[in-house]
C-alpha positions as CSV (number, residue, x, y, z in Angstrom):
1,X,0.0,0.0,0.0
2,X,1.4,3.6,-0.8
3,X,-0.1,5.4,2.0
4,X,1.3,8.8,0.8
5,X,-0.7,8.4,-2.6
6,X,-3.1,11.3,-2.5
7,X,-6.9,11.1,-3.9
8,X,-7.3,12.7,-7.1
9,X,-4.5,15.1,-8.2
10,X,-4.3,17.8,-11.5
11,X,-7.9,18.8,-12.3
12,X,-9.7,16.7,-14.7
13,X,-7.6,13.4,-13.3
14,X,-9.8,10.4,-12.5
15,X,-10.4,10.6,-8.5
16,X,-9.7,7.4,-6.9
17,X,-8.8,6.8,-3.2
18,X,-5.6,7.4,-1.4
19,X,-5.0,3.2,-1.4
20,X,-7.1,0.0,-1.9
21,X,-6.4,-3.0,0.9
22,X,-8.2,-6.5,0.9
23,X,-9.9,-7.8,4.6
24,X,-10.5,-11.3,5.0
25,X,-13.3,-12.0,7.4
26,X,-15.4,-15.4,8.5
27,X,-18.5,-14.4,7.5
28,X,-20.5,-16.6,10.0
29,X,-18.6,-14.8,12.4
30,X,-18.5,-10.9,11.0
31,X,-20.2,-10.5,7.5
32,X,-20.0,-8.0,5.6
33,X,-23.9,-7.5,6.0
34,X,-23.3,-7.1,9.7
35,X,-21.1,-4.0,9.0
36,X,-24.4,-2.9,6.4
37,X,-26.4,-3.0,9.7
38,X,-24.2,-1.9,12.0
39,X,-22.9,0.9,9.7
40,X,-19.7,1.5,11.7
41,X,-16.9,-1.0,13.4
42,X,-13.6,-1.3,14.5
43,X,-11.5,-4.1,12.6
44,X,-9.8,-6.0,14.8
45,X,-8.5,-9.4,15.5
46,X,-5.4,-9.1,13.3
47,X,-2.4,-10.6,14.8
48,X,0.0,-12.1,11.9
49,X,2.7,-10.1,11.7
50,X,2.7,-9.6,8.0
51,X,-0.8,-8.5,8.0
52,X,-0.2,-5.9,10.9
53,X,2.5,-4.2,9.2
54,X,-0.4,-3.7,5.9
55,X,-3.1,-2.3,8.5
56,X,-0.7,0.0,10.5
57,X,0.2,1.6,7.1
58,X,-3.8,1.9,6.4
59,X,-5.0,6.0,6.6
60,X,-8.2,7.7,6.6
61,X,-9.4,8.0,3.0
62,X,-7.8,4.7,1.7
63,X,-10.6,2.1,1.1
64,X,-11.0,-2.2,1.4
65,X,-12.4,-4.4,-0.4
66,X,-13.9,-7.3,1.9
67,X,-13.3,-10.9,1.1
68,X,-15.6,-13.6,2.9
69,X,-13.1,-16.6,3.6
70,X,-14.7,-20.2,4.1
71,X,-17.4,-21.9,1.4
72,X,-18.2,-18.4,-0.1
73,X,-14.6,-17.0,-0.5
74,X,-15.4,-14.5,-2.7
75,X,-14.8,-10.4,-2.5
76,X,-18.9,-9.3,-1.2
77,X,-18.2,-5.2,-1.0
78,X,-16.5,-2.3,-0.6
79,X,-15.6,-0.5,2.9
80,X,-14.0,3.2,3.6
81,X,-11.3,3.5,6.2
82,X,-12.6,6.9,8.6
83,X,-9.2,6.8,10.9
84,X,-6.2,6.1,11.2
85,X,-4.7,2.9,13.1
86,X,-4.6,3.2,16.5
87,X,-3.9,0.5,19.6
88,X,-6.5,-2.1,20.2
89,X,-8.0,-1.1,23.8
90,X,-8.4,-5.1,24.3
91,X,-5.1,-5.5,23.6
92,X,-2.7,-1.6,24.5
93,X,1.0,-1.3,23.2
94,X,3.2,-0.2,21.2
95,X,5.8,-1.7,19.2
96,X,9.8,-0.9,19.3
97,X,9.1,1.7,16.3
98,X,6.0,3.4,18.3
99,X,3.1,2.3,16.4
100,X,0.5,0.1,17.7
101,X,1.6,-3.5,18.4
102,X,-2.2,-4.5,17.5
103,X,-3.3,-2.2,15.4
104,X,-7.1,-1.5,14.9
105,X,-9.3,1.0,12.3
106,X,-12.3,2.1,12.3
107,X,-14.4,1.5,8.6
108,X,-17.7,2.3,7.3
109,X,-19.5,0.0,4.5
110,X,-19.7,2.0,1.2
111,X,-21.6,-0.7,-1.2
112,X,-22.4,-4.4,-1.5
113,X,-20.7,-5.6,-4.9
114,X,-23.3,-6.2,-7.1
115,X,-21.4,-9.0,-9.0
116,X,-19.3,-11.2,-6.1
117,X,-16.1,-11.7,-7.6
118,X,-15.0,-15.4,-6.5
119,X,-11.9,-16.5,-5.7
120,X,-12.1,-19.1,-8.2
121,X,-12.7,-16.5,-10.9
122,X,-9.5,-14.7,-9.7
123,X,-7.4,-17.7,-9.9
124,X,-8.7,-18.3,-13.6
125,X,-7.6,-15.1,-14.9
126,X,-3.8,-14.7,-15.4
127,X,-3.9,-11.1,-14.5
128,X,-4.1,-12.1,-11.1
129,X,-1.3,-14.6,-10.9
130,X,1.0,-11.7,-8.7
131,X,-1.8,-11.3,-6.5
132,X,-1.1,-11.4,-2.4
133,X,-4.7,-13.4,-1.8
134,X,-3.4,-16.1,-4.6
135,X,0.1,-16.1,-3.1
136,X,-0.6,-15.9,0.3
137,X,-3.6,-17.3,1.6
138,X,-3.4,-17.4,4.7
139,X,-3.2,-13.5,4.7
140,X,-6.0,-11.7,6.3
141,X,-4.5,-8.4,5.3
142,X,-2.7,-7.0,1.8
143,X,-2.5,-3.9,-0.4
144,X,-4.3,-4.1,-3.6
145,X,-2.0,-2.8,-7.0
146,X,-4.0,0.1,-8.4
147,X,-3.9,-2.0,-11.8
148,X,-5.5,-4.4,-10.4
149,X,-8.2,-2.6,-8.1
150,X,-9.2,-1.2,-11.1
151,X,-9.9,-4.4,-12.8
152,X,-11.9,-5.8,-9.0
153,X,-14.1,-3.0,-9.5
154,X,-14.7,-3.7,-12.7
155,X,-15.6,-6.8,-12.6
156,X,-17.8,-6.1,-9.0
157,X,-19.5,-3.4,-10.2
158,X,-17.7,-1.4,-7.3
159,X,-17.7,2.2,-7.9
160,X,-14.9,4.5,-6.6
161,X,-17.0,8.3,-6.4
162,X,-19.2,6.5,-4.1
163,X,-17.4,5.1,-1.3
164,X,-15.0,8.1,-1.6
165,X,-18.8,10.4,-1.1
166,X,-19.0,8.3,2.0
167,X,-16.3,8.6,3.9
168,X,-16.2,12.1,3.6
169,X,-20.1,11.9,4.6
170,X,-21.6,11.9,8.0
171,X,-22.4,8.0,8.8
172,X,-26.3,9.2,8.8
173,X,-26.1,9.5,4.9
174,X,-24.0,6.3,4.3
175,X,-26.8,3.7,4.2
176,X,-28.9,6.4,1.6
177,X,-25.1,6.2,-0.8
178,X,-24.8,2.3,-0.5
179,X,-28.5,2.1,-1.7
180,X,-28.0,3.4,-4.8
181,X,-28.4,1.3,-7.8
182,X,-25.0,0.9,-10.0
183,X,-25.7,2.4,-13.4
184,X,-25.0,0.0,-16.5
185,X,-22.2,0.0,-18.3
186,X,-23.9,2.2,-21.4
187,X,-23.6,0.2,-24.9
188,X,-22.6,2.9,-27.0
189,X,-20.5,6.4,-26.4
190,X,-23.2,9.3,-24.5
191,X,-23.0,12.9,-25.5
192,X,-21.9,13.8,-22.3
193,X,-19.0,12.2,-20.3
194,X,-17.4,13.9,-17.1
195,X,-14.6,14.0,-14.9
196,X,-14.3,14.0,-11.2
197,X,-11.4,15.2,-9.6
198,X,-10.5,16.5,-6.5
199,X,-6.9,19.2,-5.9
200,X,-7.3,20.3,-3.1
201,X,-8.2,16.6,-0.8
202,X,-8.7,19.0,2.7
203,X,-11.0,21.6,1.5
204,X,-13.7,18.5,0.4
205,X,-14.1,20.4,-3.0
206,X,-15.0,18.7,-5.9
207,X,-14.0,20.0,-8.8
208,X,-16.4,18.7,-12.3
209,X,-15.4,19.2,-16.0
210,X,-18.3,18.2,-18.2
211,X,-17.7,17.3,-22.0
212,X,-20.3,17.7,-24.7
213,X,-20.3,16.2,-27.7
214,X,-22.5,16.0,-30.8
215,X,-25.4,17.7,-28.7
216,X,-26.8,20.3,-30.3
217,X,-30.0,21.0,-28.1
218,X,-30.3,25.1,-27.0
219,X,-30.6,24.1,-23.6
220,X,-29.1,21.4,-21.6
221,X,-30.4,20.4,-17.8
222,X,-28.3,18.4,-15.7
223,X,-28.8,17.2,-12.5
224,X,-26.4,16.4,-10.4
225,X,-25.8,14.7,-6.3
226,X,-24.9,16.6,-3.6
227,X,-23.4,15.9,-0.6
228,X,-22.8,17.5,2.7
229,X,-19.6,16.6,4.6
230,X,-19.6,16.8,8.2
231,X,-18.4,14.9,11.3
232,X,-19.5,11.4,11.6
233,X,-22.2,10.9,14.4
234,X,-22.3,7.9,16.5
235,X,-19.8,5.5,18.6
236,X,-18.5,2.2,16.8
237,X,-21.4,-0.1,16.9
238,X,-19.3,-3.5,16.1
239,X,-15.9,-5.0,16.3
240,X,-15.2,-8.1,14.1
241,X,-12.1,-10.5,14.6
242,X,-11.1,-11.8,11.3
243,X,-8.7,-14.6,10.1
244,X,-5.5,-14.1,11.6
């Protein structure tokens, strides 16, 4: 994970998040329907060493993808990291380098993948043959390459904009954003396209460029979300322990 990636960049750049990590969790113990209802939880649990060192370089902003292990295995949705890691209060300390020994973060569900992507399907395509969850599995914690994030949420039907919308967002308006229906992949090229992009990550401005073409209407309407960012509201309402 490059943690010092930053969302977004030179206006009219795609915006995607600061990094993309994979969580492995039982999901007759902590599914990723539970963190739907709960809407908020600390992730904890982790103790192999490897997958420590990934979460303690996890930071507000970056986003995971959640993998059910067991007879699903199979990556079910898309979270939003809302801290930084900090030292599970089960389990207080810090290592010889100062960070937490066990580190814990706090994540908020942005959207349920509308086309599970299983781990079988992975292992059939060659692109993923570098991949940490083929290599390692045993790991309950890895970075995700931006090439191949990309392709995940492709082939999920994950969309970046809104988990990024969400973690910004109070947790109030998070279950309204994972709600919303995934557009179709349009069959043919639309007269208008856009770009998302965001400069200036602190201020929470967005900045839009809208591209027109062939449209030769007088007038044009165009409606577009809003959101309001604020705190988020509300204590963490679960704690999951996933596979070590």
């Amino acid at each position: 994970m490059n943690s010092a990636a930053q969302p977004g960049g030179a206006a009219g750049a795609p915006i995607y998040p600061m990094a993309t990590v994979l969580l492995k969790t039982e999901p007759g113990e902590y599914a990723f329907a539970d963190l739907v209802r709960e809407k908020r939880a600390a992730w904890t649990g982790v103790t192999n060493n490897t997958a420590l060192m990934h979460l303690r370089r996890m930071r507000e902003g970056d986003e995971a993808l959640i993998y059910h292990t067991g007879d699903e295995r199979a990556i079910v949705g898309l979270a939003a990291v809302t801290g930084n890691p900090y030292q599970d209060p089960a389990q207080p300390g810090l290592n010889a380098k100062g960070e937490p020994r066990f580190a814990v973060v706090d994540i908020v569900p942005c959207k349920g993948a509308p086309r599970p992507l299983s781990l079988a399907t992975l292992k059939a395509d060659r692109r993923f043959a570098g991949f940490d969850l083929l290599r390692l599995p045993r790991l309950s914690v890895m970075p995700v390459p931006d090439a191949l994030d990309r392709l995940i949420r492709q082939m999920t039907g994950l969309m970046v904009l809104l988990c990024a919308c969400v973690a910004a967002a109070p947790i109030a308006h998070a279950e309204e954003a994972m709600n919303a229906p995934t557009p179709a992949p349009p069959t043919a090229p639309a007269p208008v396209g856009y770009t998302v992009s965001l400069s200036a990550p602190q201020t929470q401005m967005v900045d839009l460029s809208i591209h027109l073409t062939d449209v030769h209407e007088d007038t044009l309407e165009l409606a577009l979300p809003v959101w309001r960012p604020g705190p988020a509201v509300g204590g963490l309402k679960g704690a999951r322990r996933p596979t070590q």
